[in-house]
C-alpha positions in Angstrom: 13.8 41.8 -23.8 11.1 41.8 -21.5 9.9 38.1 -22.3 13.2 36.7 -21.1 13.2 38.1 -17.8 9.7 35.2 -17.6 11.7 32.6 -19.0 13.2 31.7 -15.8 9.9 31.5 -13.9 8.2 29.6 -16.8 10.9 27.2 -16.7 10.8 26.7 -13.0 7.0 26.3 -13.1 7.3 23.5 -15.6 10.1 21.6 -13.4 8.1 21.9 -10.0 5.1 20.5 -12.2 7.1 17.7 -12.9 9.0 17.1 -9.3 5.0 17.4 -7.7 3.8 14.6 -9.9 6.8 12.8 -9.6 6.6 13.0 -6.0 2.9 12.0 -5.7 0.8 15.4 -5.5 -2.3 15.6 -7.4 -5.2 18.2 -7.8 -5.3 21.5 -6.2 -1.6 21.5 -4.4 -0.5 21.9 -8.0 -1.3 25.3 -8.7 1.6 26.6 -6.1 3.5 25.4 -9.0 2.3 28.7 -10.6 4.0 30.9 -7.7 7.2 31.9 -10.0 4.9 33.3 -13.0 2.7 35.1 -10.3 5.9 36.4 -8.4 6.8 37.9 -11.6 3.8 39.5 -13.2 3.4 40.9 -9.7 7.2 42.2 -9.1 7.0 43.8 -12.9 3.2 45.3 -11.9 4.8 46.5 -8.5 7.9 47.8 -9.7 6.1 49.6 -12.8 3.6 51.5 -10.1 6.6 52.2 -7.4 8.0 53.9 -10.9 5.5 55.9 -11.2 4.2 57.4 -7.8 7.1 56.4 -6.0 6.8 54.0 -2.5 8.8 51.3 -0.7 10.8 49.1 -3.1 11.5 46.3 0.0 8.4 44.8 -0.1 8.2 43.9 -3.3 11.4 42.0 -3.2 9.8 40.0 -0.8 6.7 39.3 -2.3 8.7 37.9 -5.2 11.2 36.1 -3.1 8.4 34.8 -1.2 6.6 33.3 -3.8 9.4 32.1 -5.7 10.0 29.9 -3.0 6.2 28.5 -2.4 6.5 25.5 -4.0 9.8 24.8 -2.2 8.1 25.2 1.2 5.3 23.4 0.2 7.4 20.3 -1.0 9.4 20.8 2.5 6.6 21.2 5.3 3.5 19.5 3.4 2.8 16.2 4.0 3.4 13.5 1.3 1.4 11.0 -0.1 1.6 7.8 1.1 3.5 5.7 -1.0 1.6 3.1 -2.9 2.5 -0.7 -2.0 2.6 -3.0 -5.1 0.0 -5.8 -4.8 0.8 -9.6 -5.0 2.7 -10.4 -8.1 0.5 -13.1 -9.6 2.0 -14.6 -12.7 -0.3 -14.0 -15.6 1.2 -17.2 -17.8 0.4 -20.9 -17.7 4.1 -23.5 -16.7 
């Protein structure tokens, strides 16, 4: 049971992979696309420890929710690439 509750992060990793190369990011920018998975190996680590010994259960919310929503915000307030101009279209056969 405790694989599914990484299903939804590994599935929105996967999709933000595709909307940044869609929308024109390349190289390093791509690894916010990793945020969910982190988010939620961290909550579960967090969550198992606050179990244990006890200790604020707000923050980790946050963290989660806060990196859940990285790629959003970087897709929102980054700047995009510039869009690339097609060149002249010179016809490649002979009239």
């Amino acid at each position: 049971m405790t694989i599914l509750s990484f299903l939804g992060p590994v599935i929105a990793s996967i999709l933000y992979v595709i909307v940044f190369q869609k929308a024109g990011f390349r190289g390093a920018v791509m690894f916010v696309c990793a945020a969910p998975v982190l988010g939620a190996v961290l909550t579960r680590i967090l969550v198992a420890s606050i179990v244990m010994g006890g200790g604020p259960m707000a923050g980790v919310f946050l963290i989660s929710a806060a990196l859940s929503l990285a790629p959003l915000l970087v897709l929102a307030f980054m700047a995009w690439p510039p869009v690339e101009t097609p060149g002249l279209n010179v016809p490649t056969e002979n009239n």
